[in-house]
Residue frames as qw, qx, qy, qz and C-alpha x, y, z in Angstrom:
[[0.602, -0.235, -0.614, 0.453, 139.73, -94.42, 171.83],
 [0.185, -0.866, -0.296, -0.359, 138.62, -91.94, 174.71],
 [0.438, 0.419, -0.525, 0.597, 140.76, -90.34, 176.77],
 [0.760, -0.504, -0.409, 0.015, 141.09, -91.08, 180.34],
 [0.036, 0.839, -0.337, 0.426, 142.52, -88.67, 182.90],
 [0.892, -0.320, -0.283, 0.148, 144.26, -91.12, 185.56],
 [0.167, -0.787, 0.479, -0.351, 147.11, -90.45, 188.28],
 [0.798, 0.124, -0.460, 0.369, 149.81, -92.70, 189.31],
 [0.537, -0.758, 0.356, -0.106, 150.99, -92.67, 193.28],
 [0.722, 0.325, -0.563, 0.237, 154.28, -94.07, 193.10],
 [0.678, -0.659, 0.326, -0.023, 156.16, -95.52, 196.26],
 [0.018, -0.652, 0.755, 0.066, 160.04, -96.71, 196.67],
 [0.109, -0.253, 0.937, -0.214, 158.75, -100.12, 198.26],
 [0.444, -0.339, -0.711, -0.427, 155.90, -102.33, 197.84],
 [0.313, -0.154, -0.608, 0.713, 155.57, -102.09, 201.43],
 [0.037, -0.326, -0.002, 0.945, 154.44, -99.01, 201.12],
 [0.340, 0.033, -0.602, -0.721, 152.28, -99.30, 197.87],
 [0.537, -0.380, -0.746, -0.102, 150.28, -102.02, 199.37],
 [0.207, -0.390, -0.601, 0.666, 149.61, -99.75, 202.69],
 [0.258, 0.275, 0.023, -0.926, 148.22, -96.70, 200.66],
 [0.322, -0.023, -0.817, -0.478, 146.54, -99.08, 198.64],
 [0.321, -0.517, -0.780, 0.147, 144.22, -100.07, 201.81],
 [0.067, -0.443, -0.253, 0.858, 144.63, -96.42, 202.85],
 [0.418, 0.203, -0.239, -0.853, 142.44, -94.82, 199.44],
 [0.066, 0.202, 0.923, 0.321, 140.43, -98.47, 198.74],
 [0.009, -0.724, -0.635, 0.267, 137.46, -96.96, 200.47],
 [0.024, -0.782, -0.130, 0.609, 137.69, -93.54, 199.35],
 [0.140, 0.699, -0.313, -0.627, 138.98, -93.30, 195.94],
 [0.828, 0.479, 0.058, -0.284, 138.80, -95.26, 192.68],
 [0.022, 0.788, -0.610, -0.076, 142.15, -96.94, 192.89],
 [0.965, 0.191, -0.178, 0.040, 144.50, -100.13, 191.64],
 [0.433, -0.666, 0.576, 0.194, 147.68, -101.44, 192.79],
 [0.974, 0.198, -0.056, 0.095, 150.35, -102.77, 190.78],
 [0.320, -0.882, 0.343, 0.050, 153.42, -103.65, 192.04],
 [0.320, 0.548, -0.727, -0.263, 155.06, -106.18, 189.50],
 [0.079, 0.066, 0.954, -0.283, 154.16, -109.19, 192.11],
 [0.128, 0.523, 0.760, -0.364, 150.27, -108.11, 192.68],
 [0.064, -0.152, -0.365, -0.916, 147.87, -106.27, 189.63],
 [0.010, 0.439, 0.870, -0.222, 144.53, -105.23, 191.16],
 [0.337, 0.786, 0.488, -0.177, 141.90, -103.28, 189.30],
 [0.472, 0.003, 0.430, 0.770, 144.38, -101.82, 186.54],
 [0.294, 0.354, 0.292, 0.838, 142.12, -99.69, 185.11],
 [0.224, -0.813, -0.484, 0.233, 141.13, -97.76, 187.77],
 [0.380, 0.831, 0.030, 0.404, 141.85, -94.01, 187.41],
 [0.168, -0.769, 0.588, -0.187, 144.39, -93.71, 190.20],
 [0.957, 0.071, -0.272, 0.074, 147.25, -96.42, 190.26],
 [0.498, -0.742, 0.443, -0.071, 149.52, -97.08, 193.25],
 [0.909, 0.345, -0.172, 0.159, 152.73, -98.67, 192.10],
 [0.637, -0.583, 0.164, 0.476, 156.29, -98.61, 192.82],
 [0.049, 0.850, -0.186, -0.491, 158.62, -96.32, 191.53],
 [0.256, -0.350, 0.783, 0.445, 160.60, -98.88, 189.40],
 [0.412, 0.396, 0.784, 0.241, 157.36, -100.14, 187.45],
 [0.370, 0.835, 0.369, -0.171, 156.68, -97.24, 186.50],
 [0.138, 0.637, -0.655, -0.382, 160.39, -95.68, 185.19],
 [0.293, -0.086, 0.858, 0.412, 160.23, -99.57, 183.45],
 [0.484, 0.682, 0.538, -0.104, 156.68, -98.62, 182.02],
 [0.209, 0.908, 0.060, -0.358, 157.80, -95.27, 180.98],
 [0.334, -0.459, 0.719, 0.401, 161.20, -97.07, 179.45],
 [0.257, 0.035, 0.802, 0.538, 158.97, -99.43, 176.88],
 [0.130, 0.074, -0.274, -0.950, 156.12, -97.39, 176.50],
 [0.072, -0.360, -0.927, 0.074, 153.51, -99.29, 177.92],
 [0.276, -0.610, -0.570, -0.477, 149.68, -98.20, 177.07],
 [0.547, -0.375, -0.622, 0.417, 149.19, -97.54, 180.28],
 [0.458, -0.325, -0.085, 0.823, 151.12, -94.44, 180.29],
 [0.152, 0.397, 0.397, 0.813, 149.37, -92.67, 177.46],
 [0.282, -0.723, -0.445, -0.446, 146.50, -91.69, 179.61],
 [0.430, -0.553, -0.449, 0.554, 148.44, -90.43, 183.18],
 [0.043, 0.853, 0.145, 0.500, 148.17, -86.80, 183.90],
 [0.164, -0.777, 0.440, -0.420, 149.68, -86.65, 187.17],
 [0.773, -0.010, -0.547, 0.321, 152.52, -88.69, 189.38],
 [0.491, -0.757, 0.225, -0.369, 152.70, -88.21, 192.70],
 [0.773, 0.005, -0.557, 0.304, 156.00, -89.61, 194.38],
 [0.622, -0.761, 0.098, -0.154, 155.93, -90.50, 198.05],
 [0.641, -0.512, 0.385, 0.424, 159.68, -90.75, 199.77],
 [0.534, 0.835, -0.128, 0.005, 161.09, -89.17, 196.65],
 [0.304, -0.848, 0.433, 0.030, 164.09, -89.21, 198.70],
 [0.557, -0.275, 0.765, 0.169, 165.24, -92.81, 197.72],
 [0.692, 0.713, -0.032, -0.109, 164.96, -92.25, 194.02],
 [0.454, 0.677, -0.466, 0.344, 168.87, -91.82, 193.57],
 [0.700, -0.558, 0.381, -0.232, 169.45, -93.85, 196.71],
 [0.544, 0.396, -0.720, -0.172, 172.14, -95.90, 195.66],
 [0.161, -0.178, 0.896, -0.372, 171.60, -98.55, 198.77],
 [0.680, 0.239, 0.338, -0.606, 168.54, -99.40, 197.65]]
């Protein structure tokens, strides 16, 4: 198997995910999954929400073997307990 450098944008909200998603389609080689909506999975940057990805990184989903970098946007509502 070959290895595959890829980056994960994470967002709190799908909201969100599905806006940067139209914001990089044109510019960058990118997929969205947000648990509801999986488009072009194996592109080398995936926009997701923060929870699929702490539930990827929980069972260890393929996926994960090949990220190199996570970028989280509104970090702030990680430990938000109102959320």
């Amino acid at each position: 198997m070959q290895h595959c450098t890829r980056a994960v944008y994470t967002a709190p909200i799908k909201t969100i995910s599905n806006q940067k998603y139209r914001d990089f389609c044109g510019k960058f080689d990118v997929g969205l999954l947000t648990g509801d909506v999986s488009l072009r999975p194996e592109a080398s940057c995936l926009i997701m929400t923060t929870e699929l990805l702490r539930s990827m990184l929980y069972r260890g989903a393929d996926i994960i073997r090949d990220i190199e970098w996570v970028i989280f946007d509104e970090v702030h509502y990680v430990n938000d307990v109102e959320r």
